[in-house]
Structure formats: C-alpha cells, structure tokens
ROLOFI-104514 format. One record per residue (C-alpha): residue number from 1; x, y, z. Coordinates in nm, 2 decimals, always signed. Layout:
<recs>
+-----+--------+--------+--------+
:   k :     xx :     yy :     zz :
+-----+--------+--------+--------+
: NUM :      X :      Y :      Z :
...
+-----+--------+--------+--------+
</recs>
This chain:
<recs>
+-----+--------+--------+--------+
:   k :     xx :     yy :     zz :
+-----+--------+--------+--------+
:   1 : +14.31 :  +1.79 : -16.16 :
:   2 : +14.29 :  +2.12 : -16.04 :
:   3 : +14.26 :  +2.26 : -16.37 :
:   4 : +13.99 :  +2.04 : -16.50 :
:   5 : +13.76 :  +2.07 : -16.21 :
:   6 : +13.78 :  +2.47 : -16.29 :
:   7 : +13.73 :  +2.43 : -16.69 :
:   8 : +13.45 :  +2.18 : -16.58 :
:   9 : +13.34 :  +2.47 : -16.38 :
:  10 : +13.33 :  +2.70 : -16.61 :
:  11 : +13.15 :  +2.51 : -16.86 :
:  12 : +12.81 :  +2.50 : -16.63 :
:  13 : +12.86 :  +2.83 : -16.59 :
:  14 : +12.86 :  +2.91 : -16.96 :
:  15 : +12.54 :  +2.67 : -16.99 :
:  16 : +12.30 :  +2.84 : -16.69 :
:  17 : +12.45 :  +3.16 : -16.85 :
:  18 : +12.28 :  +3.08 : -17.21 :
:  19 : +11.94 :  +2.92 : -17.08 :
:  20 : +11.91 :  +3.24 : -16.89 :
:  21 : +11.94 :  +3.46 : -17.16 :
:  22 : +11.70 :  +3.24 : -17.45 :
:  23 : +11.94 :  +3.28 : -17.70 :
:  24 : +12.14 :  +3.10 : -17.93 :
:  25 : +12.37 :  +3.16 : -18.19 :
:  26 : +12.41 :  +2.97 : -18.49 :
:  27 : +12.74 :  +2.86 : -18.65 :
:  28 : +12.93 :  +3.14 : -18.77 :
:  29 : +12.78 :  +3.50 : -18.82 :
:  30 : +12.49 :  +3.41 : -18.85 :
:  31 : +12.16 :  +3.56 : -18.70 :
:  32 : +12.05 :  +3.50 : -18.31 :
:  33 : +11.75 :  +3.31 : -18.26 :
:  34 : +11.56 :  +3.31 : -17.98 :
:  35 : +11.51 :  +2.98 : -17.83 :
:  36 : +11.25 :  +3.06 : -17.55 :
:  37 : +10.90 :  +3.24 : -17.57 :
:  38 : +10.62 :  +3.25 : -17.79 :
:  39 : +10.72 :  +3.29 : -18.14 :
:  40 : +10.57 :  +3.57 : -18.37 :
:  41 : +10.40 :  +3.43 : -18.68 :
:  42 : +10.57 :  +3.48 : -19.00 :
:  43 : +10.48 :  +3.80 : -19.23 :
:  44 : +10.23 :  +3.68 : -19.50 :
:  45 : +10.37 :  +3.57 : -19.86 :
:  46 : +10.29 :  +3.84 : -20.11 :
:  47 : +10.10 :  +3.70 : -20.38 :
:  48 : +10.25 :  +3.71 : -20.72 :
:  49 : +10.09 :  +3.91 : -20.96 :
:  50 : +10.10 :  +3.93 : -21.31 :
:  51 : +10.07 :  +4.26 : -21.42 :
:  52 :  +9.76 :  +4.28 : -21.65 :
:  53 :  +9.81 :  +4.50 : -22.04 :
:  54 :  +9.53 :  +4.77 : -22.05 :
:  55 :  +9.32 :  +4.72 : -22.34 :
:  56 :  +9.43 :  +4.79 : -22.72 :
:  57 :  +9.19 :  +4.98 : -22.93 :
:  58 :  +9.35 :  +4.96 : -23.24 :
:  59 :  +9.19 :  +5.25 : -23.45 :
:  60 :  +9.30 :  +5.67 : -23.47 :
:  61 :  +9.11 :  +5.91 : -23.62 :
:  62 :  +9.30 :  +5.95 : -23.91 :
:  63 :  +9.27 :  +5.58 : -24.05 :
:  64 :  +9.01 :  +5.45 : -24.32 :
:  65 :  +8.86 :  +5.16 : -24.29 :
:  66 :  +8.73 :  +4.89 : -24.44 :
:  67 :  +8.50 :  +4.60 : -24.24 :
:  68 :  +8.42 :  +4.32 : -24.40 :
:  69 :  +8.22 :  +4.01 : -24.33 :
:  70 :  +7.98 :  +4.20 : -24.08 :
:  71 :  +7.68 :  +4.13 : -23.90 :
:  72 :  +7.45 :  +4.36 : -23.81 :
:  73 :  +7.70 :  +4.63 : -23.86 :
:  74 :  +7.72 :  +4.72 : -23.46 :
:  75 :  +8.08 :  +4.68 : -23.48 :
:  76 :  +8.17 :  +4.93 : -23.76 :
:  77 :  +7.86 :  +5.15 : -23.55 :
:  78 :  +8.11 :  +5.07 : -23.22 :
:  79 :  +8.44 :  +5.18 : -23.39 :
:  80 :  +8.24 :  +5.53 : -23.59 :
:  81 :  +8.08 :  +5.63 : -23.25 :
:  82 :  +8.43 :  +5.59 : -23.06 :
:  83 :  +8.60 :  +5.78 : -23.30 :
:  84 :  +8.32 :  +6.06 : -23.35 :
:  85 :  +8.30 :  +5.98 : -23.68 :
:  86 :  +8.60 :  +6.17 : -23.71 :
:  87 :  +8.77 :  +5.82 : -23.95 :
:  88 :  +8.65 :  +5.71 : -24.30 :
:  89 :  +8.42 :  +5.41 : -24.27 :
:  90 :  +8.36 :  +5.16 : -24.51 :
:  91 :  +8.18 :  +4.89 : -24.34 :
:  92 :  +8.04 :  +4.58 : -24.64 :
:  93 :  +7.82 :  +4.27 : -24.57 :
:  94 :  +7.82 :  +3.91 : -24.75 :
:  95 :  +7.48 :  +3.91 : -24.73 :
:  96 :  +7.26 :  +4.14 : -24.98 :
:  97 :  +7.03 :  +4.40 : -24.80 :
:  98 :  +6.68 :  +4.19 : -24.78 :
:  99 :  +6.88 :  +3.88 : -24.61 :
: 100 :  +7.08 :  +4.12 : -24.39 :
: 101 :  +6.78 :  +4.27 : -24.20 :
: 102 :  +6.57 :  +3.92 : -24.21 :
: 103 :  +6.89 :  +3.75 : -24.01 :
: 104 :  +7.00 :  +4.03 : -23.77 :
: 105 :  +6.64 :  +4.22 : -23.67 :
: 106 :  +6.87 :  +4.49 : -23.52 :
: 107 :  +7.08 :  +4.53 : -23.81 :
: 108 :  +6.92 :  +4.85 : -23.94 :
: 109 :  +6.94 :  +5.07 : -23.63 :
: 110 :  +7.30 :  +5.03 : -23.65 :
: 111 :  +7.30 :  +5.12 : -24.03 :
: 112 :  +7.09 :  +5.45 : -24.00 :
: 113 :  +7.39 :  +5.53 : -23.66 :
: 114 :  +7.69 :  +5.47 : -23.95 :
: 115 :  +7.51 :  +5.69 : -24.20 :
: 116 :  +7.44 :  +5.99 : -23.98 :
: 117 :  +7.83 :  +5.96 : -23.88 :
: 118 :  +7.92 :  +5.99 : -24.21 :
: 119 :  +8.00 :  +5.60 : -24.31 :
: 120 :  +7.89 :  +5.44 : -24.55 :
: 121 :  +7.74 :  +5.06 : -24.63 :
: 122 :  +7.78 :  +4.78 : -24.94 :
: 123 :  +7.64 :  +4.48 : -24.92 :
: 124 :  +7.67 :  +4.12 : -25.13 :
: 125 :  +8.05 :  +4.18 : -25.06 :
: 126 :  +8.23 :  +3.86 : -25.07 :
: 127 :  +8.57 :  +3.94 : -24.88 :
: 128 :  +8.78 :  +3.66 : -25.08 :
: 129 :  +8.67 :  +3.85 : -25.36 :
: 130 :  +8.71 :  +4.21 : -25.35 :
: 131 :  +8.87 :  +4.24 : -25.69 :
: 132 :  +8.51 :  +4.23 : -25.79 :
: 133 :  +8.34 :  +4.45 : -25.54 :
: 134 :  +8.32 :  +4.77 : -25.83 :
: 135 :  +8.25 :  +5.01 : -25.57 :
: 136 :  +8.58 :  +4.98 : -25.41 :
: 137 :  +8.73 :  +4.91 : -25.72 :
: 138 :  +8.99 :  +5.21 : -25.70 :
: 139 :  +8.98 :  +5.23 : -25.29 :
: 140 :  +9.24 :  +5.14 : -25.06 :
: 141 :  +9.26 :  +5.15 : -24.69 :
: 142 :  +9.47 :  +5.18 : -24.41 :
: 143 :  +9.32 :  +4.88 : -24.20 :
: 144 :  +9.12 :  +4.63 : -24.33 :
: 145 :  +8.93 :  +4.47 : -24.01 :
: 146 :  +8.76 :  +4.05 : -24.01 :
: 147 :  +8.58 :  +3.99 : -23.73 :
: 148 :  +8.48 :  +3.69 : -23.66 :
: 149 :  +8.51 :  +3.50 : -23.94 :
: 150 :  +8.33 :  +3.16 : -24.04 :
: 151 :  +8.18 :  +2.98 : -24.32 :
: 152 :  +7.84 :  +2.96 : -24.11 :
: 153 :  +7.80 :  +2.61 : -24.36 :
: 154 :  +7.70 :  +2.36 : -24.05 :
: 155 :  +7.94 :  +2.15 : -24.14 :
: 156 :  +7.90 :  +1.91 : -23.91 :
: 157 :  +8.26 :  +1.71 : -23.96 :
: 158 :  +8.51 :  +1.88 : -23.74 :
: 159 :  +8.80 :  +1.80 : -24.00 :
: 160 :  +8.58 :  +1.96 : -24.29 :
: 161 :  +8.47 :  +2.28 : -24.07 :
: 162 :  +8.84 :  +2.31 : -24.05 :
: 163 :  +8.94 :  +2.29 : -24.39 :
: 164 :  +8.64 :  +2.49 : -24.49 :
: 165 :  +8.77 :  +2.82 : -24.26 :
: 166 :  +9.09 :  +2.76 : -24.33 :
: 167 :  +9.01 :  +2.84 : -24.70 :
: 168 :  +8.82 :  +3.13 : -24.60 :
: 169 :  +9.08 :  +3.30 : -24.40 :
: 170 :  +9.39 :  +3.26 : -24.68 :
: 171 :  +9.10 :  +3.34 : -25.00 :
: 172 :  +9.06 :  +3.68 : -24.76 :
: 173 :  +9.37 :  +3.75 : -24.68 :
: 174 :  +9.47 :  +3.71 : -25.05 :
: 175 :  +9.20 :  +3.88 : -25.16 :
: 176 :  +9.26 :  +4.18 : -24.87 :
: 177 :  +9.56 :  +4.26 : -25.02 :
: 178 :  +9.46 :  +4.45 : -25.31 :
: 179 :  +9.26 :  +4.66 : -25.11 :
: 180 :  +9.57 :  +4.73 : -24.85 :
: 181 :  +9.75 :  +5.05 : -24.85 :
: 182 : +10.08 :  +5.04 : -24.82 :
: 183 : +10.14 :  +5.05 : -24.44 :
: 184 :  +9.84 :  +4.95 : -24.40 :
: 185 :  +9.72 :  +4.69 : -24.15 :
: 186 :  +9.49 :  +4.39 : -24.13 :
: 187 :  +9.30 :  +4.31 : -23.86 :
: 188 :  +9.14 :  +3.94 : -23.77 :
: 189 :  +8.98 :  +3.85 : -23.43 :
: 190 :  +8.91 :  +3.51 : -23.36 :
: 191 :  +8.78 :  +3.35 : -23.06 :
: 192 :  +9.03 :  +3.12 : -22.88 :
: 193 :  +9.07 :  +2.74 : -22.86 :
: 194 :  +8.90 :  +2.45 : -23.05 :
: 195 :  +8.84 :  +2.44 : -23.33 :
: 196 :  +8.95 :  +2.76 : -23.40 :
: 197 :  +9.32 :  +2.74 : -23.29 :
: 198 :  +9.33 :  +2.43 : -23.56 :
: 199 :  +9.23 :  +2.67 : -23.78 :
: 200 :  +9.61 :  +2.80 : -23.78 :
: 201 :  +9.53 :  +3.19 : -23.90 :
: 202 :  +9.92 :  +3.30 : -23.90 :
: 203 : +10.00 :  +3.02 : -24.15 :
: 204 :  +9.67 :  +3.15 : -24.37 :
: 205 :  +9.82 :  +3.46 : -24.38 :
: 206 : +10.18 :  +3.36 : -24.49 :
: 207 : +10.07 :  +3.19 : -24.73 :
: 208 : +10.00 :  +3.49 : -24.92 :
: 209 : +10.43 :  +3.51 : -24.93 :
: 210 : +10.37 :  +3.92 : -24.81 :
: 211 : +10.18 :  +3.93 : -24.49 :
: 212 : +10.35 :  +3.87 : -24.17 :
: 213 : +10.24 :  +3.92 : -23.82 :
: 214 : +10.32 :  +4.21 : -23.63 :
: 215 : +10.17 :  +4.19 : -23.33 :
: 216 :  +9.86 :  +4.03 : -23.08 :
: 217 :  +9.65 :  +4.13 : -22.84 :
: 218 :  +9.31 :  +4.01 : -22.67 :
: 219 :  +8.98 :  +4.15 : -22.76 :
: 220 :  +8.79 :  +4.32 : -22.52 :
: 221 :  +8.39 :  +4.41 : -22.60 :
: 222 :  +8.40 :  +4.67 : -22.31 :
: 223 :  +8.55 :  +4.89 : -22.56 :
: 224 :  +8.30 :  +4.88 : -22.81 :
: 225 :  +7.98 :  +5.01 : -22.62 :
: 226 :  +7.77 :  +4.94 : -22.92 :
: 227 :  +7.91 :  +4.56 : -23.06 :
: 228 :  +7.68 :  +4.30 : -23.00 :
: 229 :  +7.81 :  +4.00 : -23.12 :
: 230 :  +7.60 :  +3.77 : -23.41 :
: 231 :  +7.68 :  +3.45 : -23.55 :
: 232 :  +7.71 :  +3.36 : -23.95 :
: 233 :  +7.36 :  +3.21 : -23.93 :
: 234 :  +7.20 :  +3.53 : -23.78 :
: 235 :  +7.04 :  +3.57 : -23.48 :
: 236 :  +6.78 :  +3.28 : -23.36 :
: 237 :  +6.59 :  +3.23 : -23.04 :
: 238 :  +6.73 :  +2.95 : -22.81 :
: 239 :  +7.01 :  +2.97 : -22.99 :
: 240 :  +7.21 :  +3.25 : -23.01 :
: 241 :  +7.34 :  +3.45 : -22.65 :
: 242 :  +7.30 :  +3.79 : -22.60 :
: 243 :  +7.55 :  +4.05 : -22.42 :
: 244 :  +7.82 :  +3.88 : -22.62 :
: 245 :  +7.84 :  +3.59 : -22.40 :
: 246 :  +7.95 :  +3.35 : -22.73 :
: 247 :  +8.30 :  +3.55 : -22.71 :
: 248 :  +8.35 :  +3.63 : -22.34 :
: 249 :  +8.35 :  +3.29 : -22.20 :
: 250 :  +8.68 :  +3.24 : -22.30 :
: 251 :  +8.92 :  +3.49 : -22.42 :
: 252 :  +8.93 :  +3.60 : -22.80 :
: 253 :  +9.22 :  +3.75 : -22.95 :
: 254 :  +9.34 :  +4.00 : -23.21 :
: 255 :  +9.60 :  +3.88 : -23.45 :
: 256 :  +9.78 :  +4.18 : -23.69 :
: 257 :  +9.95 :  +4.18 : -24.01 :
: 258 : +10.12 :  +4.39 : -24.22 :
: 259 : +10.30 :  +4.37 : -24.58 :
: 260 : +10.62 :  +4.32 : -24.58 :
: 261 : +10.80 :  +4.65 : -24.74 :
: 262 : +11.09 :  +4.62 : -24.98 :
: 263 : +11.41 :  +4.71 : -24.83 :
: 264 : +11.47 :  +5.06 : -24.79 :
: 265 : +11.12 :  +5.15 : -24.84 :
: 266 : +10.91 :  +5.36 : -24.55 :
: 267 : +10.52 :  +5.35 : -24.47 :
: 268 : +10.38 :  +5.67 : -24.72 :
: 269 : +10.17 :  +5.92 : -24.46 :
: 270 :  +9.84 :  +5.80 : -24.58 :
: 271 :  +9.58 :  +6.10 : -24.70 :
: 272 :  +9.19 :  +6.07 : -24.63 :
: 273 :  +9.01 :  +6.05 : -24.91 :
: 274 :  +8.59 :  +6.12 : -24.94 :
: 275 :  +8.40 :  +5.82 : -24.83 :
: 276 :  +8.24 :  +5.62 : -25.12 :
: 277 :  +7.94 :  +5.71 : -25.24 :
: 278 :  +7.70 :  +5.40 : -25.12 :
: 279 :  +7.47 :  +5.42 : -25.47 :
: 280 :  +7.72 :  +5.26 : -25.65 :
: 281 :  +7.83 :  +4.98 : -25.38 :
: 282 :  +7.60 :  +4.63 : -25.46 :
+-----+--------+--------+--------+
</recs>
C-alpha cells in the first residue's frame, strides 16, 4: 500500500511538473509543442508561380523571307526595321495595288519604310497559288510567314466559315511548299479559340504528307513596334480596333513547320541571294 500511495505520488508530481513547464511532447520523437501562450501565426504560403517563356522572335538576319497574305504590309515593315534591313524581304499582297491602298489608308507609309530598307513588294499574289506568281517563279526562301489568315468571305454559317479556312490553310501550305527551301520553315499565326481552333491548322498542314510541326509559341505584338493589325475586309470605322486589340484579348499563337528531310540528309547552309526586282512582280 505503501508503494502505491508513493507511485500515486509521484504521478502528481510528474503532472504539476508538465503544466509548469507548457510543454508537451508528442508520441515518439516527435517535435515539442508548446501548449501554453499566444501562438505565432503561421509563415505565409508562397504562391506558386509558373515561370513565364520570354518572347520568341523567330527571324535572324541571315534569313529570306517571304510574307504572304498581308495587310497593310506593317508586319513585313515590323520584321525589316527589327532586323536593320540586314534580311532579304519579300513581302506579297492578295490584293492588287489600287484595292490595297483603298482598304488599309495606311498601307503605303509602310511600303515606302520596306523600300528604303531594301525589300521589296508584289501584289495580286494569291498564296495557294504561288506556282503562278512569275516573279518568284525561280525564288525560294528560308521562312515563308501567314499571318493571320482568313477568307474575309462573311460567311455567315459557322460550319461553312470553317470549311472555307480550312481550304485556305491546306491550298497554302500545299502551295508554300514549292517556294520552301530546304530547311526552311513556315510560319502561321492564328488567333486562339473559336472558330479558329476548329479550324484544325496542324491537320491542314499534314495533309500535304511533308510538313510536320516543329514547334509553338505565342505571339506577342510588343515585339513588332510597327504591326498594326487589319482584318481581310480592310480597315472600317466602327468596326475594326486599333492598337491591335482584335489579337490581344486573348492570346494568339505561332504554329511552325518544317519538311520532313529524307533520312540521312542535313539542312544545306542557305546563301542570300539579291532581292527580286519588284518591276516584274504583278
């Protein structure tokens, strides 16, 4: 009895022991915790950041190129004035002269800017064609650039649009690659989403059985100073945005290809050659 009363002894001890001290420790090795006191709050989660690509800009000095499909030629201007003129420039329109400058006002300013860097213009190029654009008849290039690309029909049917650009995108990239050098790469920005996802560009292009996509990577107009952004239809009041907010509201992309090479067989270092001479482009 003797012995109990001293373990039960013993065991308040312990107990006024442990309350005087706060602490108390946790099954095995585990860390001490205090169970007293005013507890300090708990360090801050760190957000979780993805960490952002820089931007791509595609184009070295060395390359030729061939636009097709533009504008009001401020994207070919963009691309010359980055480069200091130092690449060849071939930048071609759909449209013939007279219809160019009556849809895109601004169109000549960037024309005379391409000149005096030492491109040169063709117009009434139809880029699913370009067997039958003479000028460029013997030409090739080392990146053939779409930007943008639509019919510009108004077709109002959303299945028909599709069908209709889908057409356009494989009759170009059939038609691009006679005018690809070998090593060469094509470039196609489209804007993001509906309906232009349905549009399905990487099928377009293997469709061709030689093009296959190489790599992807989101547009950024920041890098092009001089790009301002015009629709098929030209520019109209009320209509069309300015400062390029048609292709910055939601994120546009960059989609490459390249010819697939026969085993064994390397990229040939590709030579400048002169820039055509624009008399003989319509």
């Amino acid at each position: 009895m003797k012995n109990k009363g001293t373990l039960k002894s013993a065991l308040k001890q312990g107990q006024k022991q442990q309350q005087k001290t706060g602490l108390r420790k946790t099954a095995g090795k585990g860390p001490v915790i205090k169970q007293r006191g005013k507890q300090p709050p708990p360090p801050p989660l760190k957000k979780q950041t993805h960490k952002q690509r820089p931007p791509v800009f595609p184009f070295v000095e060395w390359d030729s190129i061939l636009f097709v499909g533009e504008g009001n030629f401020s994207f070919a201007h963009a691309v010359a004035e980055k480069l200091h003129g130092a690449c060849t420039i071939v930048a071609t329109s759909f449209d013939d002269h007279e219809t160019l400058n009556a849809k895109y006002p601004d169109a000549q300013e960037h024309i005379d800017a391409i000149r005096e860097l030492g491109g040169t213009m063709h117009y009434g190029v139809d880029a699913t064609n370009l067997t039958k654009w003479k000028a460029g008849k013997k030409s090739t290039f080392s990146k053939i650039v779409f930007n943008f690309p639509h019919v510009g029909a108004g077709i109002k049917d959303q299945d028909r649009n599709i069908f209709a650009n889908q057409q356009l995108l494989a009759g170009f990239f059939q038609s691009a690659l006679s005018k690809l050098a070998i090593g060469g790469e094509i470039l196609v920005t489209l804007k993001t989403g509906e309906p232009y996802d349905s549009w399905d560009m990487k099928t377009q292009a293997k469709s061709t059985n030689q093009l296959t996509c190489t790599r992807s990577f989101e547009f950024v107009p920041a890098l092009y100073p001089e790009y301002a952004h015009r629709r098929t239809i030209g520019f109209v009041e009320g209509l069309s945005r300015e400062q390029n907010e048609e292709i910055t509201k939601a994120p546009s992309r960059t989609i490459v290809f390249s010819q697939r090479l026969p085993e064994g067989v390397d990229p040939p270092k590709i030579v400048l050659k002169r820039p055509m001479d624009e008399s003989d482009s319509e």
